[in-house]
N, C-alpha and C positions, 0 to 999 in steps of 0.2 A: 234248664229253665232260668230265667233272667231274675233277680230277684230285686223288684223294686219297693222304694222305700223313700221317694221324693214325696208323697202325704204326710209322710213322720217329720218330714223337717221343711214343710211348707212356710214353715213360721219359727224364728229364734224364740228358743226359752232353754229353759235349763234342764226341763223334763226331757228335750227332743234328745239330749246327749242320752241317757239312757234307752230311749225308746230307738237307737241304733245299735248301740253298745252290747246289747244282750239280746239279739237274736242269734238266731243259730243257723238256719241254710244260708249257706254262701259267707259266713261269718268268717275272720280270720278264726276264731275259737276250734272250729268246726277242720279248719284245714291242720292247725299245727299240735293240736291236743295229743295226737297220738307219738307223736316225735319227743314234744316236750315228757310227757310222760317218762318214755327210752330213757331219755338225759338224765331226769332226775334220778332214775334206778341206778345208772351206770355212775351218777355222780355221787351219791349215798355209798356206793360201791366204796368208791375209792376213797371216800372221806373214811369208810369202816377199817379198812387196810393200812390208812397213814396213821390214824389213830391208836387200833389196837392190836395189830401185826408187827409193829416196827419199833422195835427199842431205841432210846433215847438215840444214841449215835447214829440211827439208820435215818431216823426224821430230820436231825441236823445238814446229814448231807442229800435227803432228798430234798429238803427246804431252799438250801443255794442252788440249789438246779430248778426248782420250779421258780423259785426268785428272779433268776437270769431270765427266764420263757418270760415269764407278765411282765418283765419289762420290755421284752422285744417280739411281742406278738403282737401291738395293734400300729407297729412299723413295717413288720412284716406282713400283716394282710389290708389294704386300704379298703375294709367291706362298705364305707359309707360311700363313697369313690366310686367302686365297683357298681354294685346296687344301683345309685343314681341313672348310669349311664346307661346302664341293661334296662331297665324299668322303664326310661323315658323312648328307648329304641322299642319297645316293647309295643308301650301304648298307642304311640304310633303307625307302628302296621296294627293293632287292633280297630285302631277308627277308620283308615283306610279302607280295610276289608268290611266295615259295615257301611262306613260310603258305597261300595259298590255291589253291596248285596243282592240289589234287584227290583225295585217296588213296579207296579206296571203301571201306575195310575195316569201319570204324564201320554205314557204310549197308548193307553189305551182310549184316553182323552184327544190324543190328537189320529187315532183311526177312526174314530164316530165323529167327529168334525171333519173329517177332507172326505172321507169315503162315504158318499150320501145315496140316501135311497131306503124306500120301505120292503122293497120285492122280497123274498123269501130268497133269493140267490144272494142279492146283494149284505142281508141279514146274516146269513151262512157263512157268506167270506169274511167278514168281520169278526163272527165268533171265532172261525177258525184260524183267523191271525194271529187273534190272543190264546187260544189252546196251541197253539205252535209254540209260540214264546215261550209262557209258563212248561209246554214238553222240554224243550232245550233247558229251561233251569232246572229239571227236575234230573235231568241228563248228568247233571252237569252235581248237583247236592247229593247224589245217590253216590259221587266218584270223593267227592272229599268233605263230605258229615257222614259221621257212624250214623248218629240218628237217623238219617234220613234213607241210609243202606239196608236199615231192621224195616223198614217200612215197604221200601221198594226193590227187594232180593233180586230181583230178576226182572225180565222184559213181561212175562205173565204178566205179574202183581200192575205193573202200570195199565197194563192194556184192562185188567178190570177196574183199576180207579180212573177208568176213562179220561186219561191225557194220551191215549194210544189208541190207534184202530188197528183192527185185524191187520188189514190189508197194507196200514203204511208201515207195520209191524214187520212186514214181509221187506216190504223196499227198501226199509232202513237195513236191514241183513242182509241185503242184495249189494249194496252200496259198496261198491269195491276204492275202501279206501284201510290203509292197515293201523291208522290211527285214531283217536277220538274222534267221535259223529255228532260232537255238540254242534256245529254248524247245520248239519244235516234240517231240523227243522224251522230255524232259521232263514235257510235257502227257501225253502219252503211258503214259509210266511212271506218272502220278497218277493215271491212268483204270483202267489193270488195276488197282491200289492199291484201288479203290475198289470197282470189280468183284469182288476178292477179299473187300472187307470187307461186300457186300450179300450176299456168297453162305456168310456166318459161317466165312470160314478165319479171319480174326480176330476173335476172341470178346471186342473192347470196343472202344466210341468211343477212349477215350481211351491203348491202342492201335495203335487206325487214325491218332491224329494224331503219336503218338513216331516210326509209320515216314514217314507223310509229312512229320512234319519236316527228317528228316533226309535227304532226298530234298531238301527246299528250300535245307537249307543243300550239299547238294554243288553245282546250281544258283545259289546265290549266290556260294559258289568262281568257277565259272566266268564270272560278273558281273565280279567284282573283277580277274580277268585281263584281260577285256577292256575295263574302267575304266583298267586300267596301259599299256596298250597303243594307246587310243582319247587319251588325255591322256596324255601324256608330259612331263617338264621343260620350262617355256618355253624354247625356241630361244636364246635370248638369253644363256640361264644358261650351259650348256655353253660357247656361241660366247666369251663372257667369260673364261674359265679357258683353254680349249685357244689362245686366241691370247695372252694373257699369259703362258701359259707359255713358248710360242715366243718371241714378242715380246725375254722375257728373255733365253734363250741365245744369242737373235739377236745382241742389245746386247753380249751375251758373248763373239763372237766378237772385239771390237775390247778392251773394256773389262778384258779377263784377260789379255790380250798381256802378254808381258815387253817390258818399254819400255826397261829399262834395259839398252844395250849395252855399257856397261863390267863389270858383275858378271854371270859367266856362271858359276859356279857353281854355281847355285842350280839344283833339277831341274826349276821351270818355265820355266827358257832354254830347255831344249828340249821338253816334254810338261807341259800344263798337268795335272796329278793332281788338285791341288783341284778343279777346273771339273768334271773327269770325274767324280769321286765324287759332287759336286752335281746336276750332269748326270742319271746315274742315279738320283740319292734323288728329287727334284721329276718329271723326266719318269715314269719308274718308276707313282708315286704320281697322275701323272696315265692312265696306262694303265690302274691297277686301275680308276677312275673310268668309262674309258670302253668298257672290258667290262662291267664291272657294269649300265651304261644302260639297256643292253636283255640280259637274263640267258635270254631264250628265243631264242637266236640263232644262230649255229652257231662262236663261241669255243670253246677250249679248258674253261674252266671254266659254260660253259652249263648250263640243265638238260636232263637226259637228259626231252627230252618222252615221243618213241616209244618209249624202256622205261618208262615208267612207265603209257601206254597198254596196253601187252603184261602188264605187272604186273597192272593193275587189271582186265581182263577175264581173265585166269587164276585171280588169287585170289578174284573176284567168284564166278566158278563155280564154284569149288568150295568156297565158303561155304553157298552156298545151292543147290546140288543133291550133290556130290559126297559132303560130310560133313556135310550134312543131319541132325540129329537123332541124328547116331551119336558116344558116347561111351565109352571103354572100362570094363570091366566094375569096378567099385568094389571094392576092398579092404581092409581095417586100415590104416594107412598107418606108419612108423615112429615118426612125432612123437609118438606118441600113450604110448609105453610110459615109464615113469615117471624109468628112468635114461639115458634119450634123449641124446645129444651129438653134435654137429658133426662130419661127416666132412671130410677132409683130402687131399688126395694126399701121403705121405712127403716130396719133393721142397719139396712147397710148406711142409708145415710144417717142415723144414730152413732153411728161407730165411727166415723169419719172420713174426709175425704181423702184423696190420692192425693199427692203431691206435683202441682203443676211443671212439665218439664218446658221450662224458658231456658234462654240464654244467663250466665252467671254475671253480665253487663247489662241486662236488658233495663232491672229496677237501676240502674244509676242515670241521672237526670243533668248532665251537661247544659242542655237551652235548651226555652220552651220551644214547643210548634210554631210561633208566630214569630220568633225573632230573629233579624236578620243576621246574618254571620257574612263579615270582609273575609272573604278569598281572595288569594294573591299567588298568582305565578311564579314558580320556581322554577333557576334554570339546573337541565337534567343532567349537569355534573354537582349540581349542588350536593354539599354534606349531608340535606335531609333526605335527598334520594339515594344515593349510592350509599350514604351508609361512611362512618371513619373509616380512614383506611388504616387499621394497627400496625397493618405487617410491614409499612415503610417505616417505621419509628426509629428501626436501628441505621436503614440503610441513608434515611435524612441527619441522622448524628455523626453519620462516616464523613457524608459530604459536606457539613457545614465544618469539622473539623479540619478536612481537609483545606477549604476554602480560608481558614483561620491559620493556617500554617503556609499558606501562600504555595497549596499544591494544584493541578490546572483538574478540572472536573468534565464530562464527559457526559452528553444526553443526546436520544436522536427525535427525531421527527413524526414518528410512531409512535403507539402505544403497542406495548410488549404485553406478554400474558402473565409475568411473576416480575419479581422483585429482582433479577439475577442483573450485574452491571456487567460495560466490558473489562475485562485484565486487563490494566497497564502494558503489560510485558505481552500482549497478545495482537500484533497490530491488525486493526479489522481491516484495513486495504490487505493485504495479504492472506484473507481467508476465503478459502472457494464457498462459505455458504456463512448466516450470519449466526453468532454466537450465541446467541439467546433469539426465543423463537419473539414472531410477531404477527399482530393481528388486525393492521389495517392494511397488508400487503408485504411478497412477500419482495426483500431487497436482494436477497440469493442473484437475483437475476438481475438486477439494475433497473434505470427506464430506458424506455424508447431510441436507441441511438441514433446521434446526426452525422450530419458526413464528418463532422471536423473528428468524430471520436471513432472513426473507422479502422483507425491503425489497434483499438485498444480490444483487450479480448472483453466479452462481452457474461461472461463466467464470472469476470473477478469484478469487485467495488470499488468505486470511488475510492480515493485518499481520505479518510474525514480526518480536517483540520481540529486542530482544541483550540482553545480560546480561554484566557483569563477569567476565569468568574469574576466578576467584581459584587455580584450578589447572591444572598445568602437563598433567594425561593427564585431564579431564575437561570437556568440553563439552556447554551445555546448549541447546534452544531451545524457541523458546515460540510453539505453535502452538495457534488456535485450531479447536476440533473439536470435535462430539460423536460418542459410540461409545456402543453400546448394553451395557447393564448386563451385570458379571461378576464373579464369585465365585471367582476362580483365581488372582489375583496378589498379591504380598506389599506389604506398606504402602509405596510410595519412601520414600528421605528425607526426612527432616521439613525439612530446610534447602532442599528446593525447595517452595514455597507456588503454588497458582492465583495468577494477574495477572490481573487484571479489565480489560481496556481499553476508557478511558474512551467510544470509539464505540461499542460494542459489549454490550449485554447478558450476552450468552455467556462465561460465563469460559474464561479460558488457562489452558490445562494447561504445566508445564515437562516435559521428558520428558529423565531423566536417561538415559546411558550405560552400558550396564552392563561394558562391555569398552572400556577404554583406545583412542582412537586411535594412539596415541604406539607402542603395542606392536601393534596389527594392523591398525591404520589404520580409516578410517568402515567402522563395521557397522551393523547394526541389533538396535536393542533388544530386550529381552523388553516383548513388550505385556502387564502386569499390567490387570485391569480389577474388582478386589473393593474399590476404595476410592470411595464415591460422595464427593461436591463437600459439603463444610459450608456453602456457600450456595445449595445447591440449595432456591431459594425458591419457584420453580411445579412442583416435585415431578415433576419430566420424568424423574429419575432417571441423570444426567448420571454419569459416570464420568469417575474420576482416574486418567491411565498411570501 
C-alpha cells in the first residue's frame, strides 16, 4: 500500500520535518531496525572480547591489525559511488513502470466519442471493449503482482468477479497458442472496434483508427510491464551493492571499536553514534533500492494494482454507458460579462495573495508607449549579428606576424567552415581534393571547363598563385576560373590585375575580400561579374570577380 504523506509537507515549517520523521509504515525505521539491532549485538560482542578476553599484548597486536583495516576500508569499498549509481538506475525503471501501468480514462474517453449511438447493441459493444481491456490487464497483474495472484488464483475466481464469461472462458482455453493469451482479449476488443465501424456507429476511417490506437497503445502499457518483469536488473548488479554494503558494516564491527583503553571519556567508549548514524544513512538508502526493484510487490510503498483494477473498470463504465452523450444543459456563463473578476473566499484573501508569474524583464521600463525609437539597418555580417568571432584571434596573430617578417600569406575565395589554413609545405595545385572543407562550394571539382583547358585533367586544381600581402586585414588569391558573363557587380580595385600563368592560356583572376579577416575572420566574397577580361582575345566572354 503506497504511503502518502504530501499533506504533511504541503507547507515548509519546522514541525513538517517531524511529522515525516517519525512515522512508521513505509519508514526507513520500520525497514532497518531489525538489521541494526543484529549489529549492535554482534558489535557489543566484540567490544566484550577485545576488552576483557585479551591481555594487554593480545590487544596491542590485534589493535595494529584493525588500525591497518580503518585505514583501508573506505578505499577499498566506494559505498557512496556504489549506492548513488544503483539507486538512480533503480528509480528509474521504477517511474517507467508506473508510466505504463495502465489507466483507461483516455481509451475509454475516445470509445464514447467515435463509437456513437444509444441502441442497446451499440451500448453493449462499448462496455465490452472496456471489459476486454481491463480482462487483458488483469491477465496480465495476476502473472507479475503477488497481490493481485491472492486475489485472482485461477481462471474461476475472474469469471465470478465478472471480467470473464463462461463462454469466452471456454475459447480463451481453446486458443491454441503455447504462450501467454494477454493479447487474446485484446484481439477481441479490435473485432467489435471494427464490427462497430462496418456497421457505420463510427462515421470515418480515420476515426476507426484514433480509437483503435488507443486500444493499442493501452496494450502496449501492458507489454512494457511485462518487458519490466520478464528482464529484470542483471543478478549480478543488485548481488554487488547488497553485499558490499554488508561486507562494510561487517569490517565495522572491528574497524570502529574504541581501541584506546586509557581515554574513556569520549562517548564511543561505550556506544559507537557515528557508526549508527552511517549505519542508517547507507543501509537506509540501500533499502529504498531494494523496495523499489520490484514496485508490484506487496511492500509497503508498492503499487495499489487491485485498486486501480477496480478503478478502471468503474470508471470505464461509466464513461461509456453510464454518461454517455449526456451533458448539462448550457447557460451564459459569468466570464463573459464585461466587469467580470476573480472570486475569493474572505479567509483566503485575508491571508494573501499568489505571487503573479511575469516575465523577470517585464517591470523594467526602457521607453514609454508613445515614444518614437530610430532604427537602423544592419549589414548581415555585421559584429552585432554574427556575433565576435574569438576563435580567429590566434590564427589573425599568425598572419599579421607573418606579414611583419615579410612571409607571403594565403586566403581563398570562399568561406570555409573552421579556422584550419593551407600548409606551406602542402601545395594545393597538387591535391586531388581540397584541404580544409568549404561551404559556398565545392572546389574538389573545379568550374565549368573551356576548350583552351581541355588537355588539363579536371580532378586536379588550379595552381593558386601567392601574392605579397602588403596589408595587415586584407588577403588576396589567385585562382584560375571561368564564370559565365554578368552585368551586377561593381569594378574591383584597379591595384588587383589578371595574372596570366605562364602554363595556362586561361587568365587568373585575383579576388579581393571585401570583409577584413582580422575583424570576422575568412568569409566569402561578393561575386561581382560585369567586368569582362581586357585580354579576352577568343571572345569566350571570360569574366573578372
Amino acid at each position: 500500500m503506497t504511503v502518502s504523506y504530501n499533506l504533511d509537507v504541503s507547507s515548509v515549517s519546522f514541525f513538517n520535518f517531524f511529522r515525516v520523521l517519525f512515522r512508521w509504515r513505509g519508514s526507513v525505521w520500520k525497514s532497518i531496525w531489525s538489521e541494526l539491532v543484529i549489529w549492535l549485538i554482534f558489535y557489543y560482542m566484540v567490544m566484550v572480547t577485545y576488552r576483557f578476553a585479551l591481555n594487554p599484548e593480545q590487544r596491542e597486536e590485534v589493535r595494529k591489525y584493525i588500525e591497518n583495516l580503518h585505514e583501508n576500508l573506505d578505499n577499498c569499498v566506494p559505498l557512496t559511488f556504489m549506492l548513488a549509481f544503483f539507486v538512480t538506475v533503480i528509480v528509474d525503471r521504477w517511474k517507467n513502470i508506473f508510466a505504463n501501468i495502465g489507466f483507461i480514462e483516455n481509451t475509454a474517453l475516445a470509445i464514447a466519442t467515435l463509437v456513437r449511438g444509444t441502441a442497446p447493441e451499440v451500448v453493449l459493444a462499448r462496455r465490452t471493449i472496456i471489459r476486454y481491456l481491463v480482462l487483458s490487464q488483469v491477465l496480465v497483474f495476476r502473472d507479475i503482482s503477488l497481490k493481485v495472484r491472492r486475489r485472482f488464483p485461477n481462471t474461476d475466481s475472474i469469471i465470478k468477479s465478472g471480467f470473464l464469461q463462461e463462454h469466452e472462458a471456454i475459447i480463451l482455453d481453446e486458443v491454441d497458442c503455447p504462450y501467454n493469451k494477454y493479447w487474446v482479449p485484446i484481439n477481441w476488443a479490435s473485432a467489435v472496434l471494427q464490427k462497430v465501424f462496418v456497421e457505420g456507429k463510427i462515421t470515418a476511417p480515420p476515426l476507426f483508427n484514433a480509437a483503435w490506437q488507443e486500444i493499442k497503445t493501452f496494450r502496449s502499457n501492458m507489454a512494457i510491464l511485462c518487458n519490466f518483469d520478464w528482464v529484470p536488473i542483471p543478478l549480478a548488479y543488485p548481488q554487488v551493492i547488497f553485499v558490499a554494503v554488508r561486507f562494510y558494516f561487517f569490517m565495522c564491527l572491528f574497524t570502529r571499536q574504541h581501541l584506546d583503553m586509557i581515554d574513556t571519556r569520549t562517548i564511543d567508549y561505550y556506544f559507537p553514534i557515528l557508526t549508527v548514524f552511517q549505519f542508517i544513512f547507507f543501509m537506509g538508502w540501500m533499502k529504498v533500492a531494494e523496495g523499489l526493484l520490484n514496485p508490484l510487490g506487496e511492500d509497503d510503498d508498492d503499487f495499489e494494482c487491485n485498486f486501480l483494477i477496480d478503478k478502471n473498470i468503474s470508471t470505464g463504465m461509466a464513461i461509456v454507458d453510464a454518461t454517455y452523450d449526456k451533458f448539462p444543459e448550457m447557460k451564459p456563463d459569468k466570464f463573459a460579462e464585461p466587469a467580470f473578476a476573480p472570486f475569493y473566499p474572505e479567509d483566503v484573501i485575508d491571508s494573501g495573495a499568489d505571487h503573479a508569474l511575469v516575465g523577470s524583464a517585464q517591470a523594467v521600463t526602457l521607453a514609454e508607449p508613445d515614444d518614437q525609437i530610430d532604427m537602423m539597418k544592419v549589414d548581415i555580417n555585421s559584429p552585432i549579428v554574427v556575433g565576435k568571432a574569438e576563435s580567429h584571434t590566434s590564427s589573425t596573430f599568425r598572419r599579421r606576424l607573418s606579414s611583419a617578417f615579410g612571409g607571403k600569406t594565403r586566403s581563398h575565395s570562399v568561406q570555409h567552415l573552421g579556422p584550419e589554413k593551407l600548409e606551406p609545405d602542402t601545395p594545393f595545385s597538387q591535391s586531388m581534393a581540397p584541404q580544409r572543407p568549404y561551404a559556398a562550394f565545392e572546389l574538389s571539382n573545379g568550374f565549368s571547363s573551356s576548350s583552351g583547358l581541355g588537355n588539363m585533367s579536371q580532378s586536379h586544381l588550379p595552381k593558386l598563385e601567392e601574392e605579397e600581402s602588403t596589408s595587415m586585414d586584407s588577403d588576396a588569391t589567385d585562382v584560375v576560373t571561368n564564370s559565365p558573363p554578368s552585368t551586377f557587380a561593381p569594378e574591383p580595385p584597379s591595384s588587383h590585375r589578371p595574372i596570366i600563368t605562364p602554363n595556362a592560356t586561361q587568365p587568373v583572376f585575383v579576388v579581393p575580400r571585401t570583409i577584413s579577416e582580422d575583424t570576422l575572420g575568412p568569409t566569402s566574397p561578393t561575386l561581382p561579374f560585369n567586368q569582362t577580361l581586357e585580354n579576352d582575345i577568343d571572345g569566350l566572354g571570360r569574366m573578372k570577380f
